[in-house]
C-alpha positions in Angstrom: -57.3 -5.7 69.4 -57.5 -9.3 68.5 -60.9 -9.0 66.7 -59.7 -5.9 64.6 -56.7 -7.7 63.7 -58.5 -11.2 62.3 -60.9 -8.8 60.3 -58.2 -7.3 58.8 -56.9 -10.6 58.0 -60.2 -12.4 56.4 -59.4 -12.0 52.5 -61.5 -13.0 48.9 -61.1 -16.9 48.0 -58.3 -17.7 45.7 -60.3 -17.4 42.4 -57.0 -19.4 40.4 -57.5 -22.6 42.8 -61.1 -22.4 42.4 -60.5 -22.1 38.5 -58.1 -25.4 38.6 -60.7 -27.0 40.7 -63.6 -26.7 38.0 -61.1 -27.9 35.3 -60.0 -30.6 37.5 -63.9 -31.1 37.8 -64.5 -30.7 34.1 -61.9 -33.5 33.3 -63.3 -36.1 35.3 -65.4 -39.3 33.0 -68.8 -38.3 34.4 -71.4 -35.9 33.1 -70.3 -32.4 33.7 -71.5 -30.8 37.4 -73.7 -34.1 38.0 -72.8 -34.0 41.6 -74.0 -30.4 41.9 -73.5 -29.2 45.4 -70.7 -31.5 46.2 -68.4 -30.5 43.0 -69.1 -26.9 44.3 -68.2 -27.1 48.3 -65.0 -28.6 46.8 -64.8 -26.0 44.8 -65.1 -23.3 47.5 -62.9 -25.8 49.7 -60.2 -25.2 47.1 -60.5 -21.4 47.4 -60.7 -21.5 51.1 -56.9 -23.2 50.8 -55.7 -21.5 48.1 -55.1 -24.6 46.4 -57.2 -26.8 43.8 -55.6 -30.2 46.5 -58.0 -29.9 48.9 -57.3 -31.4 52.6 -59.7 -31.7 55.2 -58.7 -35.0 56.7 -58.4 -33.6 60.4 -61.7 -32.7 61.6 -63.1 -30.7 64.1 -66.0 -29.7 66.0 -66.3 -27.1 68.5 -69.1 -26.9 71.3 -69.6 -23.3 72.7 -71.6 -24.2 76.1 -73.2 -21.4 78.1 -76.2 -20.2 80.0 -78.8 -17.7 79.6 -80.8 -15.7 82.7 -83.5 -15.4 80.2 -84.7 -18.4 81.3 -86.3 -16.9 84.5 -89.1 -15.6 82.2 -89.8 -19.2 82.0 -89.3 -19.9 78.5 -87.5 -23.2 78.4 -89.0 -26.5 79.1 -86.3 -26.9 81.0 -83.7 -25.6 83.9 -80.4 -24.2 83.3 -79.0 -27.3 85.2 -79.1 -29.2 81.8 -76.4 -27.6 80.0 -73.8 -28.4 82.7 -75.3 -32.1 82.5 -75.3 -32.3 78.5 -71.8 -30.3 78.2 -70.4 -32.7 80.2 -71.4 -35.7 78.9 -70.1 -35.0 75.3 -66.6 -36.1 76.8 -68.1 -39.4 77.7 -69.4 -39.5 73.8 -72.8 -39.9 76.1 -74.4 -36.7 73.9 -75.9 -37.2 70.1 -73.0 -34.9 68.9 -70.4 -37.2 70.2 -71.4 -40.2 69.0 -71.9 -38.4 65.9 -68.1 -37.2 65.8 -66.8 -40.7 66.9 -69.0 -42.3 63.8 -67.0 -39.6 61.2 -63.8 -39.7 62.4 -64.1 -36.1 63.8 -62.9 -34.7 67.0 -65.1 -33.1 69.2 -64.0 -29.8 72.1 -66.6 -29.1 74.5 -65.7 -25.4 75.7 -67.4 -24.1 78.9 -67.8 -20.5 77.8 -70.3 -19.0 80.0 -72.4 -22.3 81.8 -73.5 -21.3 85.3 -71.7 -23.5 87.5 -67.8 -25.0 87.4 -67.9 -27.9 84.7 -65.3 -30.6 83.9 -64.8 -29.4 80.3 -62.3 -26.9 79.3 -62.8 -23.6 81.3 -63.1 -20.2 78.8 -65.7 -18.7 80.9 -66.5 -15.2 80.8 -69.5 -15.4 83.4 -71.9 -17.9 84.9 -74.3 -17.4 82.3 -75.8 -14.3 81.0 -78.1 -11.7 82.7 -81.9 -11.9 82.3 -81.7 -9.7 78.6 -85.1 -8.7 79.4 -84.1 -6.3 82.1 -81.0 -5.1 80.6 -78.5 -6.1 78.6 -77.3 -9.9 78.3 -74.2 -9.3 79.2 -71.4 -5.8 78.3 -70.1 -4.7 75.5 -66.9 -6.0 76.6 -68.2 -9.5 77.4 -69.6 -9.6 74.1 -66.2 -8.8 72.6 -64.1 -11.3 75.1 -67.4 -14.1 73.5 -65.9 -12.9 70.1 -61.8 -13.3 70.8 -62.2 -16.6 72.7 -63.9 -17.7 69.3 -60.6 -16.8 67.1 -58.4 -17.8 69.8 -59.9 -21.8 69.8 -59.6 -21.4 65.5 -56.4 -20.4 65.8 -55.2 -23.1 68.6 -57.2 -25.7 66.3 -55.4 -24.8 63.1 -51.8 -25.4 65.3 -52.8 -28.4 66.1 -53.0 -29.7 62.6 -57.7 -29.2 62.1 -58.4 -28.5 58.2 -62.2 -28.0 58.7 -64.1 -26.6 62.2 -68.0 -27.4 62.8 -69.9 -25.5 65.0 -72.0 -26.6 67.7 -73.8 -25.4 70.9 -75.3 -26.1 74.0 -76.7 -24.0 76.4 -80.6 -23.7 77.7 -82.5 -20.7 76.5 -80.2 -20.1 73.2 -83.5 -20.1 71.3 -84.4 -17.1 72.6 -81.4 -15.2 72.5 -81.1 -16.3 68.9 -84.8 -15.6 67.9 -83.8 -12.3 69.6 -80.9 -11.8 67.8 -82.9 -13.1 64.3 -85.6 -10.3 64.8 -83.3 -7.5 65.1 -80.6 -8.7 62.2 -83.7 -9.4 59.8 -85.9 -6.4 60.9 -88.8 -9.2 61.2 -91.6 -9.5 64.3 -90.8 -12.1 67.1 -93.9 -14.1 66.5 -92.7 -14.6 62.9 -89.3 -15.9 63.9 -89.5 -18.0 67.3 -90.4 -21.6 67.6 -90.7 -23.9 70.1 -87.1 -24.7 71.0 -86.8 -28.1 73.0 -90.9 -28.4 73.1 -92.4 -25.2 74.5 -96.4 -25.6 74.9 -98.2 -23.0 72.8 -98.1 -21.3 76.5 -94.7 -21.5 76.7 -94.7 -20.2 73.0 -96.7 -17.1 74.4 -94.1 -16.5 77.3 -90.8 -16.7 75.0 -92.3 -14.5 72.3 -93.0 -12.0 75.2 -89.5 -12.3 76.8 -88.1 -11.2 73.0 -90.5 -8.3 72.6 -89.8 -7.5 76.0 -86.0 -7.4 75.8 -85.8 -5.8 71.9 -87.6 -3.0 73.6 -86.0 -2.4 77.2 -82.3 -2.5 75.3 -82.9 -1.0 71.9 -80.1 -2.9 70.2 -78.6 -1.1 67.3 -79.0 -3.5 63.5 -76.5 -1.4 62.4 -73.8 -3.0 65.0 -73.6 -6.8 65.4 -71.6 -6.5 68.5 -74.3 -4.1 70.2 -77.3 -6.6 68.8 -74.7 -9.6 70.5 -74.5 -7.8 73.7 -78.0 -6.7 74.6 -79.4 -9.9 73.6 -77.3 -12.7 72.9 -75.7 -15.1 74.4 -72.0 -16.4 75.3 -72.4 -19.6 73.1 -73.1 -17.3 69.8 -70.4 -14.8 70.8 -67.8 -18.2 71.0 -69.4 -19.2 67.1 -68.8 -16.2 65.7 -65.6 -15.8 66.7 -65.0 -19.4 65.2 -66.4 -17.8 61.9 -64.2 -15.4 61.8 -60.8 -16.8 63.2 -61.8 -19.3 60.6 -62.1 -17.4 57.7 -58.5 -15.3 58.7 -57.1 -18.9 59.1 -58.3 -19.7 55.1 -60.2 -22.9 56.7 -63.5 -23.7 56.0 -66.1 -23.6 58.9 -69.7 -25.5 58.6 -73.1 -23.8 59.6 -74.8 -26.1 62.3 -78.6 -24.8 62.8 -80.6 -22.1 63.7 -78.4 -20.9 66.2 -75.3 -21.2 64.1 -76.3 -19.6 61.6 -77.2 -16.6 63.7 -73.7 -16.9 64.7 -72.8 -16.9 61.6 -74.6 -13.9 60.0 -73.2 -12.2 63.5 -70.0 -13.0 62.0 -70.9 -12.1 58.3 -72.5 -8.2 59.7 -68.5 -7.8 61.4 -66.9 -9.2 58.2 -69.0 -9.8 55.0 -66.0 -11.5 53.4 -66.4 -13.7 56.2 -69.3 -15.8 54.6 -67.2 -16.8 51.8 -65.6 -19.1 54.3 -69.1 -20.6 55.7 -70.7 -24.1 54.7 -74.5 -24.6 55.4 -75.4 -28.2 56.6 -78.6 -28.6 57.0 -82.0 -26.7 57.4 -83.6 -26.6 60.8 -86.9 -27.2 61.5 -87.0 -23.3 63.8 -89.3 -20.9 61.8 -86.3 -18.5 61.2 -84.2 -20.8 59.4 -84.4 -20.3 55.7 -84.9 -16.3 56.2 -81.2 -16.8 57.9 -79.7 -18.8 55.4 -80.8 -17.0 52.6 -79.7 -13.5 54.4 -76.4 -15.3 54.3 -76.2 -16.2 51.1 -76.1 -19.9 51.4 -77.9 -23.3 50.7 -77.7 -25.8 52.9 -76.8 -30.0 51.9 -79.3 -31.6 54.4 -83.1 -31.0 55.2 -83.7 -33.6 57.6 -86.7 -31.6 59.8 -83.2 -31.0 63.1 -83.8 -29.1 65.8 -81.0 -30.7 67.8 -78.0 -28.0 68.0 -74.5 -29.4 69.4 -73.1 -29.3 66.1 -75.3 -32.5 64.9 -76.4 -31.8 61.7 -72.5 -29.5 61.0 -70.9 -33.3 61.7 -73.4 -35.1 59.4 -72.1 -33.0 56.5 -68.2 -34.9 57.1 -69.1 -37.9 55.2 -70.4 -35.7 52.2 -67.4 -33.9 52.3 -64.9 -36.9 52.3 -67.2 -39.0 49.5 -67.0 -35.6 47.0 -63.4 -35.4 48.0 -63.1 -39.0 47.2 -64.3 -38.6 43.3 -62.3 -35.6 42.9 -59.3 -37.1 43.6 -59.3 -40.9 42.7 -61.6 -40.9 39.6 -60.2 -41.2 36.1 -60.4 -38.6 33.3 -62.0 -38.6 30.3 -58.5 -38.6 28.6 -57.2 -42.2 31.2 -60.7 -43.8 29.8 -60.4 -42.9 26.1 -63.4 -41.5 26.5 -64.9 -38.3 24.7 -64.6 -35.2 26.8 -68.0 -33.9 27.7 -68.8 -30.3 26.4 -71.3 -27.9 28.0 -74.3 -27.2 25.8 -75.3 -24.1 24.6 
């Protein structure tokens, strides 16, 4: 099985191209680690690669679209009829996300992974939409596993095609819920705690979606112990594509950035099937969703942006590019202590 098979693959960072990255670092006529989280993500870049030469000049970001029946129980502001809308126009760079990618040089795939009509974006559907989670299970086992494989299978066609770095993004009406959902169970924390108001839920609305979570924790019993079981009973299509992208990402040795809240459920989805997984992950930004923090601290990470998001599609993933390139940029075109006749800095004791 595909999935099986990428795990297997998903390795620890080259520790010797990390090394040579520091010294690289180290050698460079400005005060030792003064760029803090930059001289670090290159840092991880360079173990991601398995080389201290770090590339990342092709850039992409994938979309996961999809629907959720959830929203029957009324918890959106919204109808399902906007993702189809939104996940088309990010091909007309008509969405924020586009216009983001087109501003940093990045390319952006809209995938149509589980929306609830026919779209004019690339078809990888598994179902028009998910089933209402709070009378069963979102969608099978199976499903949930097919989410997971089409993930890999757009990493892998991405890294043919030349892609040094993936972002993650989203779209699909609802996916706060199934994410809150999904947060509650992987974090062992109550509903209320962990669920915001998505695209601008009333405090009614609040009420509703908080009870739609309870609801469906307790009528499908998903198991913390197994991420695919949590994924199935009550997650969504769009998280299933994201985690895949984690992983095939990771088995690939690219690096793959953390969008917001619903990413980075993706992404500790991916880090519960593979913990080496994580190594592989770069937080962007902090969302403004409640659950935020406790996610990317159960992942081990620290994001580079807190700019209050709530967006999704990848925005805030694609804002971390230009970072990215400008860290890469001192790295590799700045002189050395030695070129400047400069003392070498020490560290202090």
């Amino acid at each position: 099985m595909l999935l099986e098979k990428t795990v297997a693959e998903i390795v620890p960072l080259d520790q010797a191209a990390m090394d040579a990255a520091w010294r690289h670092w180290d050698s460079i006529a400005k005060p030792l680690r003064s760029l803090g989280k930059l001289e670090k993500a290159v840092v991880q870049m360079a173990g991601i690669q398995g080389s201290s030469q770090v590339d990342i000049g092709k850039k992409a970001l994938l979309v996961l679209c999809a629907d959720n029946g959830v929203v029957e129980e009324k918890v959106t502001q919204t109808g399902q009829e906007v993702t189809a809308q939104v996940a088309e126009n990010f091909l007309q760079e008509k969405a924020t996300a586009g216009i983001l990618c087109r501003k940093t040089g990045a390319d952006i795939f809209p995938v149509d992974i589980g929306i609830y009509r026919d779209t004019s974006i690339r078809n990888c559907k598994i179902a028009f939409g998910t089933k209402n989670m709070t009378k069963g299970p979102a969608m099978t086992r199976e499903q949930a596993l097919q989410g997971l494989e089409t993930g890999i299978r757009l990493a892998e066609e991405k890294r043919r095609e030349g892609y040094r770095i993936l972002a993650t993004g989203e779209m699909g009406i609802g996916n706060t819920t199934t994410s809150s959902a999904m947060a509650s169970v992987f974090l062992g924390r109550p509903a209320e705690e962990l669920t915001g108001r998505g695209a601008g839920l009333s405090s009614e609305g609040l009420s509703r979606k908080v009870h739609a979570i309870r609801k469906a924790i307790e009528v499908n019993q998903p198991d913390p112990e197994d991420p695919v079981d949590v994924l199935a009973k009550v997650g969504g299509f769009d998280i299933a594509g994201m985690a895949g992208v984690f992983l095939g990402g990771a088995a690939l040795r690219m690096p793959v950035v953390i969008d917001g809240f619903i990413s980075c459920v993706a992404a500790l989805t991916a880090m519960r099937i593979c913990p080496l997984a994580a190594d592989y992950m770069m937080a962007s930004h902090v969302s403004r969703e409640p659950a935020a923090e406790l996610l990317l601290r159960s992942i081990g990470k620290e994001a580079f942006l807190t700019c209050d998001m709530c967006l999704g599609e990848g925005s805030g993933a694609v804002m971390l590019f230009p970072l990215l390139d400008m860290g890469l940029e001192v790295y590799n075109k700045m002189a050395t202590f030695e070129e400047n006749e400069i003392e070498t800095y020490v560290p202090l004791s």
